[in-house]
BATI-930887 format. One record per atom (N, C-alpha, C): x, y, z. Coordinates in steps of 0.1 Angstrom, whole numbers, padded with zeros to 4 digits, always signed. Atoms other than C-alpha are relative to their C-alpha. Example, Ala and Ser with C-alpha at 12.3 -4.5 7.8 and 13.67 -1.06 7.14 Angstrom:
% BATI-930887
+0009-0012+0000;+0123-0045+0078;+0009+0012+0000;-0009-0011+0000;+0137-0011+0071;-0008+0011+0008;
***
This chain:
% BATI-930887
-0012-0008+0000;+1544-2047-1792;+0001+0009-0013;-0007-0007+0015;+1554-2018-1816;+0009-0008-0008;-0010+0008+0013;+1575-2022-1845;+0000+0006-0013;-0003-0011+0014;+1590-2010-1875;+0001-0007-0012;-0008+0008+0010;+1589-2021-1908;+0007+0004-0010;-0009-0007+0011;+1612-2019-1937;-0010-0009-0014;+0003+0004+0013;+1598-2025-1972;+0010+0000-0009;-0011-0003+0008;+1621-2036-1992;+0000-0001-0016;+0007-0003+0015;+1602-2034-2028;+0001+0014-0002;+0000-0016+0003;+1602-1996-2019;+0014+0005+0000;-0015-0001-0004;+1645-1998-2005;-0001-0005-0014;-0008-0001+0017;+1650-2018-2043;-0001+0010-0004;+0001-0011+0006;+1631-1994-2061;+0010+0015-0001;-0009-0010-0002;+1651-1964-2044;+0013-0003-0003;-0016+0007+0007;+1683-1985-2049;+0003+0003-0011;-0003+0001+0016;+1680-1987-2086;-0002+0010-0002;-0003-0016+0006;+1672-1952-2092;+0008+0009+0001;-0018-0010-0003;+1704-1938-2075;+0009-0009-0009;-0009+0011+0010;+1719-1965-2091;+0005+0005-0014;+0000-0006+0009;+1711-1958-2123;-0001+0018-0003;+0000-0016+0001;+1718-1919-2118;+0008+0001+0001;-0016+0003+0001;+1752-1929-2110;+0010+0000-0006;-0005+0007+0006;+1759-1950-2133;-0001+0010-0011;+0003-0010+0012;+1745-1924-2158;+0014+0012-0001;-0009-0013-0003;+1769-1895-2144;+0019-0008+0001;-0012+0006-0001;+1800-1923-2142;+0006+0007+0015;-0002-0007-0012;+1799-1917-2104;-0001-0015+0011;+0001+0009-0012;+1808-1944-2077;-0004+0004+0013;+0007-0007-0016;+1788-1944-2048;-0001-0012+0010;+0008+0010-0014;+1782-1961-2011;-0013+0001+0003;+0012-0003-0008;+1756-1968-1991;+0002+0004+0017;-0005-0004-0010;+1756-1952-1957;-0009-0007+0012;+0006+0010-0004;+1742-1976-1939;-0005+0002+0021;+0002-0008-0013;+1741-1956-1900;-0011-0001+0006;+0013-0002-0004;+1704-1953-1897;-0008-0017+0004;+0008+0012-0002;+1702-1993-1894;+0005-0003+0014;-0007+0006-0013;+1717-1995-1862;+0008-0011+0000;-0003+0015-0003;+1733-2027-1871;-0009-0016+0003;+0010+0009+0000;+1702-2047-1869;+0004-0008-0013;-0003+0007+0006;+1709-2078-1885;-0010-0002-0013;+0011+0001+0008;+1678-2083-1902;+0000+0010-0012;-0001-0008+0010;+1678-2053-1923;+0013+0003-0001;-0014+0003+0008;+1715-2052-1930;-0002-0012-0011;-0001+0011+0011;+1709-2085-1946;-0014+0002-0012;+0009-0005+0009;+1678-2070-1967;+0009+0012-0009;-0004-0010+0008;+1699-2042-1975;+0015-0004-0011;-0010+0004+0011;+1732-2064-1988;-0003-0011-0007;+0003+0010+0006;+1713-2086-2005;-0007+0009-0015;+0000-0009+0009;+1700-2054-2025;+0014+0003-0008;-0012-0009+0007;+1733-2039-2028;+0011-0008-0002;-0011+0005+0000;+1765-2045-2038;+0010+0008+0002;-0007-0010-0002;+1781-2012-2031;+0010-0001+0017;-0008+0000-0013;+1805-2005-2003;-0010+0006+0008;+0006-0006-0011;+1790-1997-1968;+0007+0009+0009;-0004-0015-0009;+1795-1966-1946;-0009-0002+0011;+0009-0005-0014;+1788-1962-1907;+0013+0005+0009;-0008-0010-0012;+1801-1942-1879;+0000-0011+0012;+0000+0013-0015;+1798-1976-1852;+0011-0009-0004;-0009+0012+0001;+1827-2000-1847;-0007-0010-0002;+0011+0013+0000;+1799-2025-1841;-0007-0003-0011;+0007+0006+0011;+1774-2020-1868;+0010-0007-0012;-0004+0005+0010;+1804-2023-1894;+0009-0017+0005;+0002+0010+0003;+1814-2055-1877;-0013-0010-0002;+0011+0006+0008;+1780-2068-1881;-0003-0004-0013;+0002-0002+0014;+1784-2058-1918;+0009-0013-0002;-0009+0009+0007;+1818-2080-1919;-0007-0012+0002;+0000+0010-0002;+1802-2107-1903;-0011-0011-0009;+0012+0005+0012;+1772-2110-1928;+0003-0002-0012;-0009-0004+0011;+1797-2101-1957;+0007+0001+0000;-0013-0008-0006;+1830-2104-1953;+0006+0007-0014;-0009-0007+0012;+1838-2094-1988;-0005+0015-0004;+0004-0016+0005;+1817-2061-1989;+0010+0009+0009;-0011-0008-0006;+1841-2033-1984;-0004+0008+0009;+0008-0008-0014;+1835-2013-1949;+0008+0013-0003;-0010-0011+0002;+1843-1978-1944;-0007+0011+0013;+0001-0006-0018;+1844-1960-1911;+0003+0017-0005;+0001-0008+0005;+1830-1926-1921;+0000+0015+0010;-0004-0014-0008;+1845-1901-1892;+0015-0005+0006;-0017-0001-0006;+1878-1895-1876;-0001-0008+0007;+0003+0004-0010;+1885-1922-1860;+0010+0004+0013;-0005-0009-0011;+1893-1921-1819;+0015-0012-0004;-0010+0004+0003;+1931-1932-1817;+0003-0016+0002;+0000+0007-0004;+1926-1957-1794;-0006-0011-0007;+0006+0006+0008;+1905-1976-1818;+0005-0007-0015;-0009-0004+0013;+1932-1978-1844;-0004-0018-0002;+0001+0015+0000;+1929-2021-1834;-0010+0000-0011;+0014+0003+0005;+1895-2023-1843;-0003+0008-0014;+0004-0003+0011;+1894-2001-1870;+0008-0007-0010;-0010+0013+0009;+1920-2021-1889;-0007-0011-0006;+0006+0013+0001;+1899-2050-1883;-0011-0004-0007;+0016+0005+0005;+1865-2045-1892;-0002+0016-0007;+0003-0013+0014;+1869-2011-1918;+0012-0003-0006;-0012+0001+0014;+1885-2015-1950;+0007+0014-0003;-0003-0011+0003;+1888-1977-1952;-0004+0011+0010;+0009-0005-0010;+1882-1950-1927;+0006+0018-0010;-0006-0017+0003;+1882-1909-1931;+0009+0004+0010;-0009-0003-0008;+1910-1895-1915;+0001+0018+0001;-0001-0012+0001;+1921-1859-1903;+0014+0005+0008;-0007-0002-0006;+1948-1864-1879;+0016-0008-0001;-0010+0005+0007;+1987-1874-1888;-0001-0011+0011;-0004+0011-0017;+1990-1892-1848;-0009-0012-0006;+0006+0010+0001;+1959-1912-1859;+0000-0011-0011;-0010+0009+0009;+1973-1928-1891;+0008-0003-0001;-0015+0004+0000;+2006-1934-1876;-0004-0013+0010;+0004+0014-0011;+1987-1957-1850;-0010-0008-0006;+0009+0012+0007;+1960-1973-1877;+0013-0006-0011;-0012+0000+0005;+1997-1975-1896;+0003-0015+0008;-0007+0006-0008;+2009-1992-1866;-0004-0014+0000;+0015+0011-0005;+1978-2018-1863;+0000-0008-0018;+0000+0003+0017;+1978-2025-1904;+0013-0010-0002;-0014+0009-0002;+2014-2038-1899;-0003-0010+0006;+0002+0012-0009;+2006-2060-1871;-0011-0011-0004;+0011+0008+0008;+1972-2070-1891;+0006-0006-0014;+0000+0005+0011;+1989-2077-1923;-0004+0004-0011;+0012-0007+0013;+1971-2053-1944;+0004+0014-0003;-0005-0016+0006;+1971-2019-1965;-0018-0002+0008;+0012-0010-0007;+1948-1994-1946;-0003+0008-0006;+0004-0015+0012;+1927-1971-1971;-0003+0010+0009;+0001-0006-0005;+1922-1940-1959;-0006+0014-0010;+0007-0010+0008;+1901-1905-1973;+0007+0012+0011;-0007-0013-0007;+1917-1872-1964;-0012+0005+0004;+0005-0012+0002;+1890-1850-1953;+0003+0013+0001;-0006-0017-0003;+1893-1811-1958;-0015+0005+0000;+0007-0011-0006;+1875-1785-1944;-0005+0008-0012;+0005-0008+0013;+1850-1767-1972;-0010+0009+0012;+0015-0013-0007;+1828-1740-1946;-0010-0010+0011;+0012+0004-0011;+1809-1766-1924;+0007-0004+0012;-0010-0005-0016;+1838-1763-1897;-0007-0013+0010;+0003+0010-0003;+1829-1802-1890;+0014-0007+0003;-0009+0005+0002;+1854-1824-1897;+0009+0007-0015;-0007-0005+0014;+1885-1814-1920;+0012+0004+0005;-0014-0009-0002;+1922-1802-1922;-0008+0011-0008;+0001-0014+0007;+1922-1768-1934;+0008-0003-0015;-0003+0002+0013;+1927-1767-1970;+0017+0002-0001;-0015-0005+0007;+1964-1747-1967;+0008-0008+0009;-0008+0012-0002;+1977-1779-1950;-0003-0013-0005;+0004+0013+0004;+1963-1801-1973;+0013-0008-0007;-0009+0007+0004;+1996-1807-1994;+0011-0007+0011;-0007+0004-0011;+2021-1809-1965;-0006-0010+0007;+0005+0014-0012;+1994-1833-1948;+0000-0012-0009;+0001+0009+0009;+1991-1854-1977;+0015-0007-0006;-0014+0000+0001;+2033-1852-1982;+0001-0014+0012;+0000+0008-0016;+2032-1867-1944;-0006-0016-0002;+0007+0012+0002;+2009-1895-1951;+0007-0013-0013;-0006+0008+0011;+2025-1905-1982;+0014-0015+0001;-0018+0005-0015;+2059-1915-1955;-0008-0011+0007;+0002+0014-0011;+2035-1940-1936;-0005-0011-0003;+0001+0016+0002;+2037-1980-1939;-0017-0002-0002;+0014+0008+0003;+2005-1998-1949;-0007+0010+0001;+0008-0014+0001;+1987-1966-1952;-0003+0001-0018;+0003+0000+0014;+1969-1964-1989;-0007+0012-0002;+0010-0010+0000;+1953-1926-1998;-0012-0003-0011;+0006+0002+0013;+1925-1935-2020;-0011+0012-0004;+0012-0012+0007;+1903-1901-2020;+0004+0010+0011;+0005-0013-0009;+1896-1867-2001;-0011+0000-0001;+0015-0004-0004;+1866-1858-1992;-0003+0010+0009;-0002-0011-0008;+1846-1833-1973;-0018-0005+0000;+0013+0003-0007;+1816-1833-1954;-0009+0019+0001;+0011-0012-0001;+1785-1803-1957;-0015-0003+0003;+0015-0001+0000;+1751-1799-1946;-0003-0004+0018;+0002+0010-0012;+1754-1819-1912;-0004+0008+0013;-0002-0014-0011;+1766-1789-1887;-0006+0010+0001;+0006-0017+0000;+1761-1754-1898;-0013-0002-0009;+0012-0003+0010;+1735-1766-1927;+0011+0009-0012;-0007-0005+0013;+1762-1754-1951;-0005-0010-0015;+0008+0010+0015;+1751-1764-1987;+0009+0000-0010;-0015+0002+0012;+1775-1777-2015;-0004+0011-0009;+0004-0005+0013;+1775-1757-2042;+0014-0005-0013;-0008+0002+0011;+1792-1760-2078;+0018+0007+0006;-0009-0006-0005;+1818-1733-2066;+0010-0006+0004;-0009+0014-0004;+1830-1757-2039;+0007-0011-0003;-0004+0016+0003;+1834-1785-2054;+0009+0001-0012;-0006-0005+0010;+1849-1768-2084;+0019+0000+0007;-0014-0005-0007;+1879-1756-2058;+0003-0010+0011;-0006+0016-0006;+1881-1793-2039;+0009-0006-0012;-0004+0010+0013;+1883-1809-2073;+0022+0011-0006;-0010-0005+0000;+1914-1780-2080;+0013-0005+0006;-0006+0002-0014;+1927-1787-2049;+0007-0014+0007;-0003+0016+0002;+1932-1827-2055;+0013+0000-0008;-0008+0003+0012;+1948-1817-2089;+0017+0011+0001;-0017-0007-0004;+1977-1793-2072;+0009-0011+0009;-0007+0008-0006;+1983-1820-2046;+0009-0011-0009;-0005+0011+0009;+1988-1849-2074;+0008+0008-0010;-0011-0007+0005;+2012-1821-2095;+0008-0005+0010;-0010+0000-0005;+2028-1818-2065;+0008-0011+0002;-0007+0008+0004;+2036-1852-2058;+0002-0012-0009;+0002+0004+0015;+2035-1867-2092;-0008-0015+0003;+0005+0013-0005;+2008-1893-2077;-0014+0002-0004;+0010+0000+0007;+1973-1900-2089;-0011+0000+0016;+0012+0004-0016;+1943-1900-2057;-0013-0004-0010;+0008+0005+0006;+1914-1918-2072;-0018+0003+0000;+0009-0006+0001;+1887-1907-2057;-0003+0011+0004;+0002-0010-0010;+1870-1874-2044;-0014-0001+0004;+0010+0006-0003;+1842-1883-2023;-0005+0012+0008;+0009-0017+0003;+1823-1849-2018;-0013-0002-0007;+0013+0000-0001;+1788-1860-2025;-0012-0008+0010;+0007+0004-0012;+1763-1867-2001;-0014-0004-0006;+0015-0002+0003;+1725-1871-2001;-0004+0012-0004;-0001-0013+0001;+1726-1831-1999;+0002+0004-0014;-0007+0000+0012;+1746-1834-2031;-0009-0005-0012;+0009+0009+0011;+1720-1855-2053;-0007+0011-0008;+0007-0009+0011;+1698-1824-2066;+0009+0007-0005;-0010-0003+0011;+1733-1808-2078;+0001-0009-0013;+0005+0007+0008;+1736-1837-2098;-0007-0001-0009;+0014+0000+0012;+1698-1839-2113;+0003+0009-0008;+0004-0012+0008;+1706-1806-2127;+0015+0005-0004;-0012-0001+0011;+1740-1812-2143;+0015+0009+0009;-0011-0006-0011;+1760-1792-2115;+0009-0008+0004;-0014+0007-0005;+1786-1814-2104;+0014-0002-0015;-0011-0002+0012;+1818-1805-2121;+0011-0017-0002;-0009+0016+0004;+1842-1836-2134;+0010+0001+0006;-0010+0004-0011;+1865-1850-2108;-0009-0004+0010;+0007+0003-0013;+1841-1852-2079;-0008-0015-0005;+0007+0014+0006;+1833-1890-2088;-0003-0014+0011;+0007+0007-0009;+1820-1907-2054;-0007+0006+0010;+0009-0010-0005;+1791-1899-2035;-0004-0011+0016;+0002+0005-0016;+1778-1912-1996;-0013+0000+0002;+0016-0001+0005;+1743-1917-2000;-0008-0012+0010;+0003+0009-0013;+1721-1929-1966;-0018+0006-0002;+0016-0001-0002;+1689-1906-1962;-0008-0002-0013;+0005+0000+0011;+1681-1901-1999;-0007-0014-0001;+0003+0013+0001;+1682-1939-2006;-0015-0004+0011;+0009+0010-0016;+1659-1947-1970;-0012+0010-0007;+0012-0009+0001;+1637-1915-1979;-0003+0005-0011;+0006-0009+0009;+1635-1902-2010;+0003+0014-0002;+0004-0011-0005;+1642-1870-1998;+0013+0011-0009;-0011-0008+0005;+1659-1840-2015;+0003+0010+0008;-0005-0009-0009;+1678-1826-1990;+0005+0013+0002;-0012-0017+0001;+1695-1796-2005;-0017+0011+0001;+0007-0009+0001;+1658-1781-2007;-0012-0005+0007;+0008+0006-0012;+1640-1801-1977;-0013-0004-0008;+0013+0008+0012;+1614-1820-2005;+0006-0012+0001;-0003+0018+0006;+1612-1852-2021;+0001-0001-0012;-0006-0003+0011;+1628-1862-2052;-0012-0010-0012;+0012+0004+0007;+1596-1874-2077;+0010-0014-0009;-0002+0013+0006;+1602-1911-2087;+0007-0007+0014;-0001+0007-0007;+1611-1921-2056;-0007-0002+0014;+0011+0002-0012;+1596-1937-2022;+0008+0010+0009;-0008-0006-0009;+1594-1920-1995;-0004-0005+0014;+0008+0007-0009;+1576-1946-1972;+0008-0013+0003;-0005+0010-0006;+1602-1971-1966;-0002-0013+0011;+0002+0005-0017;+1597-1978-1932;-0013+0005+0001;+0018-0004-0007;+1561-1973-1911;+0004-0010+0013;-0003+0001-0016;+1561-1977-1876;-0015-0001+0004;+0012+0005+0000;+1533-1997-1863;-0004-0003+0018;+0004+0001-0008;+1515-1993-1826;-0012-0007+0001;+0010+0001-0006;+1492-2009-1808;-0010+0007+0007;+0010-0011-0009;+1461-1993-1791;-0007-0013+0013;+0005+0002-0014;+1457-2004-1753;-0008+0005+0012;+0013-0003-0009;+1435-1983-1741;-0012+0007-0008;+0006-0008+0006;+1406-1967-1758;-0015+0009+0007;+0016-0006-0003;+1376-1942-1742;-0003+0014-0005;+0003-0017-0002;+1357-1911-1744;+0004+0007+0010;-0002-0005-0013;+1374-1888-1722;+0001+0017-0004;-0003-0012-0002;+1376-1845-1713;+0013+0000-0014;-0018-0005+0008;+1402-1829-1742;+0005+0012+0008;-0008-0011-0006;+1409-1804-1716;+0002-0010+0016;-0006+0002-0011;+1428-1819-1685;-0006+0010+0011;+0014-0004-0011;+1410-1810-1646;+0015+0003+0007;-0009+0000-0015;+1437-1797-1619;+0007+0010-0004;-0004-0007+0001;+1463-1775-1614;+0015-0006-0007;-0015+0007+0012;+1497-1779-1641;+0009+0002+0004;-0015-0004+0003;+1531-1784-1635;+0004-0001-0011;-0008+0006+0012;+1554-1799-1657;+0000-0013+0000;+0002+0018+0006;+1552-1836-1677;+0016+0001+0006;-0012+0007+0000;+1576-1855-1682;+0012+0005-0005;-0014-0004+0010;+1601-1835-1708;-0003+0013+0008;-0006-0014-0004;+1598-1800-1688;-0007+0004-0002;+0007-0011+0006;+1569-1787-1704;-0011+0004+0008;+0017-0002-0006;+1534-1770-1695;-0009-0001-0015;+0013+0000+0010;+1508-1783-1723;-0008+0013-0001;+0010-0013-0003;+1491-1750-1733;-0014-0013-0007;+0014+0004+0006;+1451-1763-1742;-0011+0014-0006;+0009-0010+0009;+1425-1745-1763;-0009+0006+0010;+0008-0001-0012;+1403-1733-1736;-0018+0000-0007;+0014+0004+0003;+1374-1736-1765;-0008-0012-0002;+0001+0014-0003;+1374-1771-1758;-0008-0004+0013;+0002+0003-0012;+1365-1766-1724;-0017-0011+0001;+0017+0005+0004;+1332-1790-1720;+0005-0012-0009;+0002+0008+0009;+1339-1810-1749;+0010-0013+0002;-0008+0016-0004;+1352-1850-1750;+0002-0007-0015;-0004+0006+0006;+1367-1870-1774;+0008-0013-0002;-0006+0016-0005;+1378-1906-1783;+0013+0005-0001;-0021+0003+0001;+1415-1910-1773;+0000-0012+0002;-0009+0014-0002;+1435-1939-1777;+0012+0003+0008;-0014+0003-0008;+1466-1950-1756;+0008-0010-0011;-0007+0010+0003;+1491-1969-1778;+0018-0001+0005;-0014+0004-0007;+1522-1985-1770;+0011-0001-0003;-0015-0003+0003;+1554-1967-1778;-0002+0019+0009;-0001-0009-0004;+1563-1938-1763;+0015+0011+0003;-0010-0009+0004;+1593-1912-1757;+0015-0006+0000;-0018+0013+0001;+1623-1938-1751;-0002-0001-0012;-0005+0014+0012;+1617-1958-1784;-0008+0019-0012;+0003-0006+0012;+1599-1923-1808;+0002+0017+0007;+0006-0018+0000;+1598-1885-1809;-0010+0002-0006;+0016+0002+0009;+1559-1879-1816;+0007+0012-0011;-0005-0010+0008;+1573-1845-1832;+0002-0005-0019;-0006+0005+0008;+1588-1867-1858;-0012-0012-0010;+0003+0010+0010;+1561-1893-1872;-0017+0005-0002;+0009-0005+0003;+1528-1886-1887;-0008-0013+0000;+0011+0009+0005;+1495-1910-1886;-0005-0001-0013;+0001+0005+0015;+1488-1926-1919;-0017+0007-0005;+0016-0003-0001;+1449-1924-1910;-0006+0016-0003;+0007-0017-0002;+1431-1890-1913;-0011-0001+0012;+0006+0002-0018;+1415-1881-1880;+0007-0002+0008;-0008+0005-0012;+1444-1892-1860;+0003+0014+0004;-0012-0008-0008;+1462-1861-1838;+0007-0004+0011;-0010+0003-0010;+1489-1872-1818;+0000+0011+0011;+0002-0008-0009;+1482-1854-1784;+0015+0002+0004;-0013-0001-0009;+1515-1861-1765;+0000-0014+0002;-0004+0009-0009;+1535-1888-1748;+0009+0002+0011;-0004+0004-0011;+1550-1905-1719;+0007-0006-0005;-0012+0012+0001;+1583-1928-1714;-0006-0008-0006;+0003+0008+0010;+1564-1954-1730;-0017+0000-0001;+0012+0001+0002;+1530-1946-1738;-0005+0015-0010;+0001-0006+0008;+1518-1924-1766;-0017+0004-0002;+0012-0004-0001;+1481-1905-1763;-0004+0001-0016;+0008-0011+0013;+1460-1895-1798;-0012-0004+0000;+0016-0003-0004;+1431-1882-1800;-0009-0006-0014;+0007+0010+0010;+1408-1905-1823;-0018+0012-0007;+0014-0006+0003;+1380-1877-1826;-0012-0006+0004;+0015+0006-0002;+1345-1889-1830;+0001-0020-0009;-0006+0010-0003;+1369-1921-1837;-0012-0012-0014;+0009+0002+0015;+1350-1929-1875;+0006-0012-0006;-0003+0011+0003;+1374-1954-1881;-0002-0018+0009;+0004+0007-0011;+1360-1975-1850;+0013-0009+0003;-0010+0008-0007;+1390-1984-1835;-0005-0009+0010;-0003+0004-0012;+1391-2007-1810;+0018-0002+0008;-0012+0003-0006;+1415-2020-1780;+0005-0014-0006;-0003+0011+0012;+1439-2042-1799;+0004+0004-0015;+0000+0001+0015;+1438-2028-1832;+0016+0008-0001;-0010-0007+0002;+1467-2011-1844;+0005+0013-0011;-0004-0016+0007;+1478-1973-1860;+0012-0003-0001;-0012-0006+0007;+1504-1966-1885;+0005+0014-0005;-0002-0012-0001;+1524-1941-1889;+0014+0001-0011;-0014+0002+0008;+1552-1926-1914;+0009+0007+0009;-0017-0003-0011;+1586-1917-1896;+0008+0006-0016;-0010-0004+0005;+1615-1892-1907;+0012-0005+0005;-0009+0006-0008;+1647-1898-1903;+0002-0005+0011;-0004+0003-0011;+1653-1892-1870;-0009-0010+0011;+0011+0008-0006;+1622-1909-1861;+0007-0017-0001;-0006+0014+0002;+1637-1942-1875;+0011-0003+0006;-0008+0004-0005;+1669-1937-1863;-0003+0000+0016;+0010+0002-0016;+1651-1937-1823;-0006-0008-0002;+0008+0018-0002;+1630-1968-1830;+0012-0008-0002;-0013+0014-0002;+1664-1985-1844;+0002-0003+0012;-0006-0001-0013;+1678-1975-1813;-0002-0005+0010;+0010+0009-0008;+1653-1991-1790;+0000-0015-0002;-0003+0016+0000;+1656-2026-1784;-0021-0001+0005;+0016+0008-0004;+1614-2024-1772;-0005+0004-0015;+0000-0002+0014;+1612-2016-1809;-0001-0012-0008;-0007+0011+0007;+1603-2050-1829;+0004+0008-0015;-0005-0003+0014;+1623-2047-1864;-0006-0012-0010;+0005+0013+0009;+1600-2068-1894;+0008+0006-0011;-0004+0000+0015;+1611-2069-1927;-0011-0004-0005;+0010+0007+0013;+1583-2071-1958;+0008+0000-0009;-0012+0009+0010;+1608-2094-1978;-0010-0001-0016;+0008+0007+0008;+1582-2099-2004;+0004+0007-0016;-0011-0007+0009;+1613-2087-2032;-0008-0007-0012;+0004+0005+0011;+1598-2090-2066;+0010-0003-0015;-0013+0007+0009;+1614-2106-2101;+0007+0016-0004;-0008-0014+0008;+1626-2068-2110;+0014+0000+0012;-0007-0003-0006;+1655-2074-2084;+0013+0006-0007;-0006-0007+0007;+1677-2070-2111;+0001+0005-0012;+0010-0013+0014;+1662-2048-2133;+0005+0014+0006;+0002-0013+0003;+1673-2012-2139;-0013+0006+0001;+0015-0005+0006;+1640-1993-2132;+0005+0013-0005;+0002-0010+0012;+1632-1969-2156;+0002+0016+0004;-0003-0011-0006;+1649-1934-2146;-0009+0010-0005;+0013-0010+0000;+1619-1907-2139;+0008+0011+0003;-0007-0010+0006;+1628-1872-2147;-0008+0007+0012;
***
């Protein structure tokens, strides 16, 4: 059976280097934890790393979180629906909000639970996502101040997700403003402004983030490495976390040009072929994952020589060439995965999830911040 693994010598590593880039800039940060689906196994790899608060958009994953940790703090990182006010009470310590109705019924549910309900304003900065509009930020924040067990502990704002809007200094200059007229207005202090993202991290490297904006939401960087504001990778860190591992169940020499007349596969398409191919044969493998549990689009063969031809619901063709690495049936091809690739194997239950636990004595060790 396929299967994905998490390395979690490469997840420390990346840990400690945000970490310590944080800690350097005097910046509190989460982990956004979404991409695990709630799989137990790697939750418990990842809070055994961390100690930071957790972020997900699932009622479920973050009770999974409480139930592994009840003391790590949750935080339910989109509007929630109203109806949900129970459960979010229950199993998030903190959620982002946008709507007065929906804090008057997580209000409602906080009473009946016995608890203060944190809550993050978000406003609207250009990616026309989630957000009040900036020129109802005082009067929404006036409103909120009036309701029981309700605690505001930050604003925030979300970029990059929707339109591909990109933070810039500018913005974050006129959020941070925008905090400091509300707290004139009503002579109250908000603690955090949580306006950095993954997106946000190469601002940072390069001294851009103005003072006030002092908590950041940090999911793909940590898993990937990845510098998102300029679609790279950020040098000193992994970017191989995971690898996603197939089996090969079928292997022969066969035609690389298909015999008959074409409709359409499985997703709607017509395969164009090289037609200088015509005549010529090469090894292909069959291994066993396919469009339910991966997007081929999305993961690359580790090997050289591999090209991923196409797949099926669950079966995934590549062409092995003159097949130098002598595969056989049985062996198994690795592969690295992007995001979205990982978050579709989580998602798959025909997907096994391993962990390579094999955490070394630097657990808690600072590693050495690379420039």
């Amino acid at each position: 059976m396929s299967h994905i693994t998490l390395n979690t010598n490469k997840l420390l590593h990346n840990y400690n280097y945000l970490n310590q880039l944080f800690e350097e800039n005097h910046i509190e940060w989460a982990v956004v934890a979404k991409l695990l689906c709630g799989n137990e196994k790697f939750l418990k790899c990842l809070l055994d790393i961390s100690d930071k608060e957790v972020c997900d958009s699932r009622l479920t994953n973050l009770r999974h979180i409480k139930e592994l940790s009840p003391k790590t703090q949750t935080v339910y990182i989109k509007p929630p629906a109203k109806r949900l006010a129970r459960s979010i009470v229950k199993y998030a310590d903190v959620s982002f909000n946008t709507e007065l109705e929906t804090i008057k019924a997580l209000s409602d549910e906080a009473i009946q639970q016995n608890k203060i309900h944190k809550i993050v304003i978000m406003v609207e900065m250009g990616e026309l996502r989630e957000g009040i509009m900036v020129k109802n930020l005082s009067h929404f924040y006036g409103e909120v101040l009036n309701i029981p067990n309700i605690e505001i502990v930050g604003i925030g704002t979300n970029l990059k997700c929707l339109n591909g809007i990109l933070p810039d200094e500018k913005k974050l200059v006129k959020l941070n403003r925008f905090k400091e007229i509300v707290e004139e207005s009503y002579h109250t202090a908000i603690p955090f402004i949580s306006a950095g993202s993954s997106v946000t991290i190469p601002l940072l490297l390069k001294n851009e983030i103005p003072l006030g904006i002092n908590h950041f939401r940090v999911g793909e960087t940590l898993f990937f490495g990845t510098d998102v504001y300029n679609d790279s990778t950020i040098k000193g860190m992994h970017q191989n976390v995971f690898q996603l591992t197939a089996e090969i169940i079928e292997i022969a020499e066969k035609p690389m040009i298909p015999a008959g007349d074409a409709g359409t596969n499985l997703t709607g398409e017509t395969p164009i072929h090289d037609e200088k191919n015509i005549g010529k044969t090469s090894v292909r493998a069959i291994v066993d994952i396919g469009v339910l549990d991966i997007d081929p689009k999305n993961i690359n063969p580790l090997s050289i020589g591999i090209e991923i031809i196409g797949a099926s619901s669950d079966m995934m063709i590549l062409d092995l060439g003159d097949n130098v690495h002598d595969y056989h049936v049985g062996d198994t091809v690795d592969f690295s995965m992007n995001y979205m690739a990982v978050l579709r194997a989580m998602s798959s239950e025909y997907v096994d999830k391993i962990v390579d636990n094999k955490i070394k004595a630097q657990h808690h060790k600072i590693l050495e911040y690379i420039n």
